[in-house]
BAFI-3210 file (N, C-alpha, C; in Angstrom, 3 decimals, decimal comma, padded with zeros to 6 digits):
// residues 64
n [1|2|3|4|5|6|7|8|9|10|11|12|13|14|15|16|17|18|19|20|21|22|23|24|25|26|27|28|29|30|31|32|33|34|35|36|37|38|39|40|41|42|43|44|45|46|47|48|49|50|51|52|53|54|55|56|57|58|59|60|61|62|63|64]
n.u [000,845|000,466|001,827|-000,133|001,087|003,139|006,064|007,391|006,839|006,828|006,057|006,282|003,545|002,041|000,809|-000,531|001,180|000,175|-002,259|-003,182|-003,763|-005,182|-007,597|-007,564|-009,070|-011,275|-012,290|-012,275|-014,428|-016,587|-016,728|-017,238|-019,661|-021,402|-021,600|-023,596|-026,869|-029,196|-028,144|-026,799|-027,991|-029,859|-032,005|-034,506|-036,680|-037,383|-034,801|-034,518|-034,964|-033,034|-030,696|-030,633|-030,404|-027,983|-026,433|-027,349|-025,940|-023,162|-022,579|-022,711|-021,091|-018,747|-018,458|-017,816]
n.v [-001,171|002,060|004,991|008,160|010,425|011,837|010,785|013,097|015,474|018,745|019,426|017,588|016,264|015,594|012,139|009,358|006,929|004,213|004,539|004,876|002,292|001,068|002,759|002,305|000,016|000,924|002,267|000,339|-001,077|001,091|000,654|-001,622|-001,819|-000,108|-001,930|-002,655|-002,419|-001,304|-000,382|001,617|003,306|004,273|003,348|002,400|003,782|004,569|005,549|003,720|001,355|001,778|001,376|-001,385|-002,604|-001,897|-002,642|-005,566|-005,924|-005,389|-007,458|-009,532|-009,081|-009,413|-012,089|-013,416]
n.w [000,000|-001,084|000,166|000,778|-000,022|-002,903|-004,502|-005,974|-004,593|-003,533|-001,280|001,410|002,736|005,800|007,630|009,776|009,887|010,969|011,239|008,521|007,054|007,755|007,480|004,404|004,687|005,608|003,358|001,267|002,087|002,409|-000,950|-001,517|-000,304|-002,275|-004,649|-003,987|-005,002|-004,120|-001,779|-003,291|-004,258|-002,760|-002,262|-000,019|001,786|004,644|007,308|009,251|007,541|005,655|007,400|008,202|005,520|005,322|007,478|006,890|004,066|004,773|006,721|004,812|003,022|005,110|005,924|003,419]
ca.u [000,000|001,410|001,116|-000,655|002,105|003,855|007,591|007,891|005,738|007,544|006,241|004,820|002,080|002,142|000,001|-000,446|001,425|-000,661|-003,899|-003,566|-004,177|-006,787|-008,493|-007,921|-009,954|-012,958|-012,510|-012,479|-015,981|-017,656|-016,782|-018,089|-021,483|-021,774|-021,979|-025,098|-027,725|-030,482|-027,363|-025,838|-029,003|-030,506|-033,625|-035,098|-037,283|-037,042|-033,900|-033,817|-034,721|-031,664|-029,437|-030,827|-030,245|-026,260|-025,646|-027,199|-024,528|-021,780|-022,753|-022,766|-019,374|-017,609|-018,372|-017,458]
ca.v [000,000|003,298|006,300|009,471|011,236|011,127|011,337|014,304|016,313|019,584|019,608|016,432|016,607|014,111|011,292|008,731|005,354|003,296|004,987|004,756|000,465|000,743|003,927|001,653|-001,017|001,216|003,021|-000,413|-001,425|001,617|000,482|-003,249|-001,635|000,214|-002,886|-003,522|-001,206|-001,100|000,792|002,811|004,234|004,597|003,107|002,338|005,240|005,045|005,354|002,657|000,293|001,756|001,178|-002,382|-002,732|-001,554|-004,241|-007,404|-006,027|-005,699|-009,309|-011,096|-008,839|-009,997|-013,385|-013,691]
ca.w [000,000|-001,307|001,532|-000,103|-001,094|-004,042|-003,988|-006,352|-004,379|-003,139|000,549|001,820|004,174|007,370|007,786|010,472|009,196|011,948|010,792|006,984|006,651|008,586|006,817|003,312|004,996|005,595|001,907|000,691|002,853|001,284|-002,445|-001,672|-000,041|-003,306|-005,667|-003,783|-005,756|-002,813|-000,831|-004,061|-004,643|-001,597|-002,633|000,830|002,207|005,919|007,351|010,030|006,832|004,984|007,829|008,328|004,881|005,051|008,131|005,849|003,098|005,679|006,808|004,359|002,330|005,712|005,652|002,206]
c.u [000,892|001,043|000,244|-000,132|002,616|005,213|007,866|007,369|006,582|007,219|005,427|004,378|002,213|001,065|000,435|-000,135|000,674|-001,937|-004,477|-004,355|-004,978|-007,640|-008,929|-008,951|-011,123|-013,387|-013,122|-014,188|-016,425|-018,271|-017,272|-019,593|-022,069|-022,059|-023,035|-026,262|-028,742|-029,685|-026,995|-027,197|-030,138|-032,277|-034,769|-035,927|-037,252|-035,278|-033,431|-033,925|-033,555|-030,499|-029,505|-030,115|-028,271|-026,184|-025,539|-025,803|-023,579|-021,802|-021,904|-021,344|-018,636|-017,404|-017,964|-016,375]
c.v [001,237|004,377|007,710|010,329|011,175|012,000|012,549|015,439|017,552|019,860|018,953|016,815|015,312|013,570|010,479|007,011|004,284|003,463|004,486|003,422|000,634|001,472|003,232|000,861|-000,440|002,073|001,619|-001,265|-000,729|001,112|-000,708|-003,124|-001,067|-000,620|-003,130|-002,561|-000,962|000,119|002,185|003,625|004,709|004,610|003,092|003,712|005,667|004,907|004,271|001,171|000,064|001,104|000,177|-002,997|-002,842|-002,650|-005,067|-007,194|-006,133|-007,017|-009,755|-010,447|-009,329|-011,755|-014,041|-013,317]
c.w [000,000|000,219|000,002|-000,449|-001,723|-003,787|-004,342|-005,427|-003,334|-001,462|000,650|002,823|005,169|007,101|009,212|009,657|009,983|011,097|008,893|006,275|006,901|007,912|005,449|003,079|004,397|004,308|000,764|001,436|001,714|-000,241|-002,766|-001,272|-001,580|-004,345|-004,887|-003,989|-004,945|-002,035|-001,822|-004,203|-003,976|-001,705|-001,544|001,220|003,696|006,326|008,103|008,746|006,229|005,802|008,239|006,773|004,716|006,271|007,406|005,165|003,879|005,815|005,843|003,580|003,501|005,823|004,311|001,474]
res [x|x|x|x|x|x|x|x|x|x|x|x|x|x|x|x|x|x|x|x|x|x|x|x|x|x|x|x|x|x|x|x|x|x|x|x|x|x|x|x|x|x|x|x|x|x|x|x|x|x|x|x|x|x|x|x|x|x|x|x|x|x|x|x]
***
């Protein structure tokens, strides 16, 4: 995993090297809830259905 700066870059900016893996994780969650078109498009109408809706997907993307 690259860090977010790029070498040329005339004044790098700090990051947390602990924090960053972990941050990829939850960038990479989002982009696996999004293949599930009920979540990308926020089809549900109440919100406690939506956010019933985003556990199942978590579920079952961690088990899998």
């Amino acid at each position: 995993m690259h860090p977010p700066a790029n070498r040329g870059r005339k004044v790098p900016y700090a990051y947390d090297t602990m924090l960053y893996p972990q941050r990829h994780k939850v960038e990479n969650l989002f982009a696996k809830l999004k293949d599930w078109r009920r979540i990308a498009t926020r089809y549900d109408r109440c919100a406690h259905t939506f956010f019933s809706a985003i556990c199942i997907a978590a579920a079952v993307i961690f088990w899998l």
